[in-house]
C-alpha positions as CSV (number, residue, x, y, z in Angstrom):
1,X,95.3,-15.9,-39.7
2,X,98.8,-16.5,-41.0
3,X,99.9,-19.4,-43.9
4,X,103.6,-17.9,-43.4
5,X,106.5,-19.9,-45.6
6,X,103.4,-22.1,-47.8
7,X,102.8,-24.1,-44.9
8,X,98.9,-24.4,-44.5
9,X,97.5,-24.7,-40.9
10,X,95.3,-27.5,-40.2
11,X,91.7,-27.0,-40.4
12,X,89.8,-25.3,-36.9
13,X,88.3,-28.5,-35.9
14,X,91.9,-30.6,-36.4
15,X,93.1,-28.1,-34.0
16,X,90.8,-28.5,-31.1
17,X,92.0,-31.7,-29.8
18,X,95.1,-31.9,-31.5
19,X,97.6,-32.5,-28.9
20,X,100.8,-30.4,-28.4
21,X,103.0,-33.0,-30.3
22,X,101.3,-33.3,-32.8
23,X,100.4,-29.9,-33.3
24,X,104.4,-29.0,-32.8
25,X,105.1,-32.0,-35.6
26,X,102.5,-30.9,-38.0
27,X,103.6,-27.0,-37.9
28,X,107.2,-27.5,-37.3
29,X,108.4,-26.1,-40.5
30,X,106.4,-23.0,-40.5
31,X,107.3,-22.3,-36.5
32,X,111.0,-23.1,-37.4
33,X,110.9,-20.7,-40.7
34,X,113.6,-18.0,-40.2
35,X,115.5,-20.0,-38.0
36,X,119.5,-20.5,-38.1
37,X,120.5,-23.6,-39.1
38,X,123.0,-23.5,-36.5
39,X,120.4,-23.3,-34.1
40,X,118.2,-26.0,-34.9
41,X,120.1,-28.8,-33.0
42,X,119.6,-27.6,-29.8
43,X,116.1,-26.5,-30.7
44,X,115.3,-30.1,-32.2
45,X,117.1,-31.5,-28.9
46,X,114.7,-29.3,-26.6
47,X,111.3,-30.4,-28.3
48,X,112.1,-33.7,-28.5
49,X,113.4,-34.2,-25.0
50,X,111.9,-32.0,-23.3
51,X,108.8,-30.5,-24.4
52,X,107.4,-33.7,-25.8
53,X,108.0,-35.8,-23.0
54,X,106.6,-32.7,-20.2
55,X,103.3,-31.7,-21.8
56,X,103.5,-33.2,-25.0
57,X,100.0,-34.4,-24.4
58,X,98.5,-31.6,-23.3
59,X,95.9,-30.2,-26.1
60,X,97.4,-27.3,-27.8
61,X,94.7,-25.2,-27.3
62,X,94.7,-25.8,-23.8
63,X,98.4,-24.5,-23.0
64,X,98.3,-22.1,-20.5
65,X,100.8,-20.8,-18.2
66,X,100.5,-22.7,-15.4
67,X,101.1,-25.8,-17.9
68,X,104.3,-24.0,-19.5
69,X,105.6,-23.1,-15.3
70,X,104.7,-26.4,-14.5
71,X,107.2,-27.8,-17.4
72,X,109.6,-25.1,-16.4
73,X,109.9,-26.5,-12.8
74,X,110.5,-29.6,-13.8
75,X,113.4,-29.0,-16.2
76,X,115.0,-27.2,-13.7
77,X,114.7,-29.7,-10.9
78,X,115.9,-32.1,-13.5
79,X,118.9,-30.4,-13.3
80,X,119.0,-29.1,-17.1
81,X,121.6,-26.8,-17.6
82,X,121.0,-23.2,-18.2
83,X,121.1,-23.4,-21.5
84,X,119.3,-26.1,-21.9
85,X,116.6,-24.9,-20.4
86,X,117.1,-21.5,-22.5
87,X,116.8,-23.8,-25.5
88,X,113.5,-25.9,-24.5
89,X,112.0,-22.6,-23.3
90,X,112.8,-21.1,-26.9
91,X,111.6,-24.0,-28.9
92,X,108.7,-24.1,-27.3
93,X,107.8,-20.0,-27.7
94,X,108.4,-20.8,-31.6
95,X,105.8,-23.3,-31.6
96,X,103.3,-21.5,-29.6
97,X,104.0,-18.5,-31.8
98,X,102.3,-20.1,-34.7
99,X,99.4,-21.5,-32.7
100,X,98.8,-17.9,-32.3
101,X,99.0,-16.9,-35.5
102,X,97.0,-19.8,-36.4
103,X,94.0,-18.9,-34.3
104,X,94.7,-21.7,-31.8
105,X,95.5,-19.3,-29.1
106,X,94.8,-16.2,-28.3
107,X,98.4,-15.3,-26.6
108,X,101.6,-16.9,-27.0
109,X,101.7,-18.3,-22.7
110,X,105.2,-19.6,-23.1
111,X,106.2,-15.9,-22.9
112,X,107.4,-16.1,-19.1
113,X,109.6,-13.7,-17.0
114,X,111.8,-14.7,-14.3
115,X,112.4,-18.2,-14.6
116,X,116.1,-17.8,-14.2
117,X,115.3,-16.3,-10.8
118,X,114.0,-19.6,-10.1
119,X,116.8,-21.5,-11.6
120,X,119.1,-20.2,-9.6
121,X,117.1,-20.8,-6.9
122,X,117.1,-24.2,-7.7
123,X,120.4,-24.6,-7.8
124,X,120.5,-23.3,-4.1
125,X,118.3,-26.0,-3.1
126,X,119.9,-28.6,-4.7
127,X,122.2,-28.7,-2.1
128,X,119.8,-28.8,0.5
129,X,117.2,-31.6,-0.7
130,X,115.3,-31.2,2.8
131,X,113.1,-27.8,1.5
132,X,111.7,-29.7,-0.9
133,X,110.4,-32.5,2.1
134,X,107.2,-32.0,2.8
135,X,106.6,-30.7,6.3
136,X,104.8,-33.2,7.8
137,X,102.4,-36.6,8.0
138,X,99.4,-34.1,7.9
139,X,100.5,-32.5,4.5
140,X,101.5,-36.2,3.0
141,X,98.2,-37.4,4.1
142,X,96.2,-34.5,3.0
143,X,98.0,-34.5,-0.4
144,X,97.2,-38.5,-0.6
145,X,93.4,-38.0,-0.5
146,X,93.5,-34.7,-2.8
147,X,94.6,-37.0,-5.2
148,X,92.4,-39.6,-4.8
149,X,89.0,-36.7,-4.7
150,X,90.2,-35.8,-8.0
151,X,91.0,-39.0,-9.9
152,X,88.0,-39.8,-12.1
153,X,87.1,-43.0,-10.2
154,X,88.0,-42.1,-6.8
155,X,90.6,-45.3,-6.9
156,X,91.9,-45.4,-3.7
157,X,95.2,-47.2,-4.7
158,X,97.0,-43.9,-6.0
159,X,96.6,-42.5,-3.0
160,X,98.1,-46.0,-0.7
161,X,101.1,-45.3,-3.6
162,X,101.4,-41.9,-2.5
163,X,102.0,-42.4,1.1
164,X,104.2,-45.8,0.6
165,X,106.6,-43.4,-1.7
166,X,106.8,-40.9,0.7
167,X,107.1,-43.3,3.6
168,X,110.4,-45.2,1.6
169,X,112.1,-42.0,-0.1
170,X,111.4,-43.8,-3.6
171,X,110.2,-43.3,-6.9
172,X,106.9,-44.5,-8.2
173,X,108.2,-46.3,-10.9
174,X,109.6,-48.6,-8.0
175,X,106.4,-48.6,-6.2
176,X,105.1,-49.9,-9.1
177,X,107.8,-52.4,-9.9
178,X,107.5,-53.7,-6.1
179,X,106.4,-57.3,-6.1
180,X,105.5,-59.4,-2.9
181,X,108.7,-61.1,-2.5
182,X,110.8,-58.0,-2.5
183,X,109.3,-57.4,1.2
184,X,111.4,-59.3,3.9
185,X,108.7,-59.0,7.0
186,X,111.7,-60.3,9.5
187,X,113.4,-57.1,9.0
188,X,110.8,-55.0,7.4
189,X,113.0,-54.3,4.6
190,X,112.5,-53.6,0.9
191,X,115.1,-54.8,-1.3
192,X,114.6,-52.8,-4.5
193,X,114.9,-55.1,-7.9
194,X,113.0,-53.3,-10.7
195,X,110.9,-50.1,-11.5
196,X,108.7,-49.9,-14.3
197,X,109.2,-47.9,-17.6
198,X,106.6,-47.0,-20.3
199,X,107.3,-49.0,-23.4
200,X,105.9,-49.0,-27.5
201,X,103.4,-52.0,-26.4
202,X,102.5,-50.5,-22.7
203,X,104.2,-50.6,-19.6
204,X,107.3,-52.6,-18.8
205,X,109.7,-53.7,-15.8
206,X,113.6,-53.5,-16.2
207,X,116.0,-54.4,-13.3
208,X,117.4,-52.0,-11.1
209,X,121.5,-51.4,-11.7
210,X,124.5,-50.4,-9.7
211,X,122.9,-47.9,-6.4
212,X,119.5,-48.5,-7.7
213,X,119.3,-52.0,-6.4
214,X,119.0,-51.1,-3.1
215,X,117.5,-52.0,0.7
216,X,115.2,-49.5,1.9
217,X,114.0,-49.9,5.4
218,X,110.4,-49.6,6.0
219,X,109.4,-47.3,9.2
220,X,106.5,-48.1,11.8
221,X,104.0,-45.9,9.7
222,X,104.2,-48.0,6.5
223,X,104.4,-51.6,7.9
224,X,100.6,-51.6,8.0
225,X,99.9,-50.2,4.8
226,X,101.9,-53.2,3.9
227,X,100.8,-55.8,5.8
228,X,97.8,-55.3,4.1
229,X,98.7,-54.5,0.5
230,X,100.9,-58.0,1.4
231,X,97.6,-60.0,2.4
232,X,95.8,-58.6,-0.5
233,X,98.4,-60.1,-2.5
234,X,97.7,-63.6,-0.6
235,X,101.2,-63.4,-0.7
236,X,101.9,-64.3,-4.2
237,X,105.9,-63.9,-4.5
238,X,105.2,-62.5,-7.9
239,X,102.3,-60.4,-7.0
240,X,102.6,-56.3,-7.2
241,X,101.3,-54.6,-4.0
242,X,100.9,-51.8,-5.8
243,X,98.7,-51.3,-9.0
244,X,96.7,-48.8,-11.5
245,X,92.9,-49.5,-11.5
246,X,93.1,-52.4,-13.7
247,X,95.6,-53.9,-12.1
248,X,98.5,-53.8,-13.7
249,X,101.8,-51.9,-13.8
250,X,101.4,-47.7,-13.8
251,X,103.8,-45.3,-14.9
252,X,104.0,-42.3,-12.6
253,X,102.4,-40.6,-16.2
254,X,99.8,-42.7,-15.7
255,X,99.2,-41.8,-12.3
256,X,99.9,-37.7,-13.0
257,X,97.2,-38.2,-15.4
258,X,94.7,-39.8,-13.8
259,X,94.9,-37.7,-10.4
260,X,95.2,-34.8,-12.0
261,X,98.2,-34.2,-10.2
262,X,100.1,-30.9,-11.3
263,X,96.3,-28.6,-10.7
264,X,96.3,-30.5,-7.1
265,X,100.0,-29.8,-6.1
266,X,99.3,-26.1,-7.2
267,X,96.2,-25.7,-5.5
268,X,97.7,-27.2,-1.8
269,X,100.9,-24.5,-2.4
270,X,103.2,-27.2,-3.3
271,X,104.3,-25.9,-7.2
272,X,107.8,-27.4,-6.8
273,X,106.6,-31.0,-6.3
274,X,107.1,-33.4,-8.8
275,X,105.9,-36.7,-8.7
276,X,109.7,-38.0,-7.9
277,X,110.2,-35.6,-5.0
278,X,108.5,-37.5,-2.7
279,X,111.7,-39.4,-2.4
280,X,112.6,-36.3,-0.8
281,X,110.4,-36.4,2.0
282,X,111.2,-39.9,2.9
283,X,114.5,-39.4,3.1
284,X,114.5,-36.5,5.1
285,X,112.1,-37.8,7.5
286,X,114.3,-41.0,7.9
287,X,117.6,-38.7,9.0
288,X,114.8,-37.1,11.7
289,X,114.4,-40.2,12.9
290,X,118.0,-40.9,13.2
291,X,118.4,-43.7,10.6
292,X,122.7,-43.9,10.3
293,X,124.4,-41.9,7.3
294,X,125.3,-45.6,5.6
295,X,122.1,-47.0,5.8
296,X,120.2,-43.5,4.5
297,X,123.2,-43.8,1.6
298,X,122.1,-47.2,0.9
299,X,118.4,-46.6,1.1
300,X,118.7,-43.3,-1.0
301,X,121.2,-44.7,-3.9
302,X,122.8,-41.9,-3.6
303,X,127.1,-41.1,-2.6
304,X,127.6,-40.1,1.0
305,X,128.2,-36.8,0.2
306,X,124.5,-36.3,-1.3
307,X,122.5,-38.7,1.5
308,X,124.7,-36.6,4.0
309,X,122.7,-33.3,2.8
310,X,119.1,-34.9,4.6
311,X,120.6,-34.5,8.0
312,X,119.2,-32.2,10.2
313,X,121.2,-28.8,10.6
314,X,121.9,-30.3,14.3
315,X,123.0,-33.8,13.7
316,X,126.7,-33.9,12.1
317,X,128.0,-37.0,10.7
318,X,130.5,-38.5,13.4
319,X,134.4,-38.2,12.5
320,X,134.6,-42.2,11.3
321,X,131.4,-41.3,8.8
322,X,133.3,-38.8,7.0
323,X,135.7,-41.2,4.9
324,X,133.2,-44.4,4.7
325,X,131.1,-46.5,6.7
326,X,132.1,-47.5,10.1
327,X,132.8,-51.1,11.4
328,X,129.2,-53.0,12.0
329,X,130.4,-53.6,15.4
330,X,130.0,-50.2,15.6
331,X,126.7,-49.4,14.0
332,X,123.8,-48.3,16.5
333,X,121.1,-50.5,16.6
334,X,117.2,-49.9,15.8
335,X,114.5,-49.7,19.2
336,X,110.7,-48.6,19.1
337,X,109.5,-45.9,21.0
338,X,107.3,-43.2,20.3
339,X,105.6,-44.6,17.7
340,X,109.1,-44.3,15.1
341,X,111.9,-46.5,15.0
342,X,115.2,-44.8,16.8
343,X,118.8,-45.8,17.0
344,X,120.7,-45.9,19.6
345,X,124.3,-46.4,19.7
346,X,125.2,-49.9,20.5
347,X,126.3,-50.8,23.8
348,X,130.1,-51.1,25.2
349,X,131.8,-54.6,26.1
């Protein structure tokens, strides 16, 4: 084992369930040894905003490749620059490096070819957010009880989550922010008012701003799902539908955590999927169902130019959607059949 630059390793047994961020906080001056000053920002920058926050808390000795892909994935569909990415990937070798020569791993995993292949491919799908829908109810609803087999207590709440994000095209930071009141049952609406952050002292709600604060319709499938999660609430204005096992506010941490959620994603073929990307399916499925550019720009929170992207290759925004929403008078108006809400353009005279 190495005690490069005077900097003594901890002790075998400190190592074993030392966490990543810790480890990379206790060893950072003999993994940064040799290194341009120059360099250091962006290297500081990566770690601490990138690194930490991914798998941070993963045990160092229990970094694998999988878990550095997995982080990997999810700067790029954070849409880090390149050399961002360059610079998290680099800071991160460094430290893994010296938990090698250490004795706290037998190979450095954060050695990894062709992740700019896949950046660039992630930049080609960034402008088509429907590949990374998934394809249908069957894979959300399969995906919803994976993660509920392998969460330690079988709670049965991550997976009604699961399906109400992907239902609404929203995060689960809103999901978890979503109190009874927020529900209008007249319209079946969601009017989106908060989302939950993790705080010093535990989770915490903060009000939505600007886009974020948003209606989101809520389609045939879901109404049930929150009839009930409404009922359960004895409909409490102030009461959250939707909960961690304690009941209180989750983090999507929290619920990555507890389902075990980047092995189950990996093991149905879905590597890309973040826990935010279910937004994605919602979405997508809403323009299949015909939902109106302005109303999928105001459920997504997004410009008209990125909510126009879910459309279907065949549906093309009509002339008067091009520049801006048209005229209500105009807008087509919703009618149940086939088990999903259509619209149907409104009639003349």
């Amino acid at each position: 084992m190495n005690n490069d630059a005077g900097y003594p390793f901890p002790p075998e047994d400190e190592t074993h369930a030392m966490s990543l961020a810790a480890y990379g906080e206790r060893r950072w001056p003999a993994a940064m040894h040799g290194l341009e000053t120059l360099t250091m920002s962006p290297y500081q920058a990566g770690w601490r905003l990138r690194v930490v926050p991914s798998i941070g808390h993963v045990p160092v000795r229990e970094v694998t490749r999988r878990v550095v892909n997995r982080a990997l994935h999810c700067w790029i569909a954070d849409e880090c620059g390149l050399s961002t990415v360059k610079n998290s990937l680099a800071v991160l070798v460094r430290v893994l490096e010296q938990a090698v020569r250490d004795g706290a791993l037998d190979a450095n995993p954060a050695r990894v070819a062709g992740w700019q292949q896949e950046y660039q491919r992630a930049q080609r799908e960034r402008t088509t957010p429907r590949a990374l829908a998934l394809p249908d109810v069957r894979t959300l609803e399969r995906l919803a009880a994976s993660l509920v087999e392998r969460s330690s207590d079988g709670y049965q709440g991550w997976g009604d989550a699961v399906r109400f994000a992907a239902w609404t095209g929203t995060r689960f930071s809103e999901v978890s922010g979503l109190q009874a009141q927020d529900i209008d049952v007249s319209t079946w609406t969601w009017h989106v008012q908060r989302f939950t952050v993790s705080e010093p002292d535990g989770p915490g709600d903060r009000a939505c701003r600007g886009r974020h604060q948003r209606v989101v319709p809520l389609r045939p499938a879901v109404r049930e799902l929150t009839a009930e999660r409404l009922e359960a609430a004895r409909h409490t204005p102030q009461a959250r539908l939707f909960t961690g096992p304690d009941g209180s506010r989750f983090t999507a941490a929290v619920l990555r955590d507890s389902t075990r959620w980047d092995d189950v994603v990996t093991e149905l073929g879905h590597e890309y999927l973040r826990r935010q990307d279910l937004r994605h399916t919602g979405l997508t499925w809403m323009a299949d169902a015909g939902l109106p550019l302005p109303l999928l720009c105001g459920a997504a929170g997004r410009p008209l130019e990125d909510a126009r992207r879910y459309l279907p290759p065949d549906r093309l925004p009509l002339p008067a959607q091009s520049h801006g929403e048209p005229p209500a008078s105009q807008a087509p108006v919703p009618t149940q059949g086939g088990g999903r809400t259509l619209f149907l353009p409104r009639p003349h005279g």
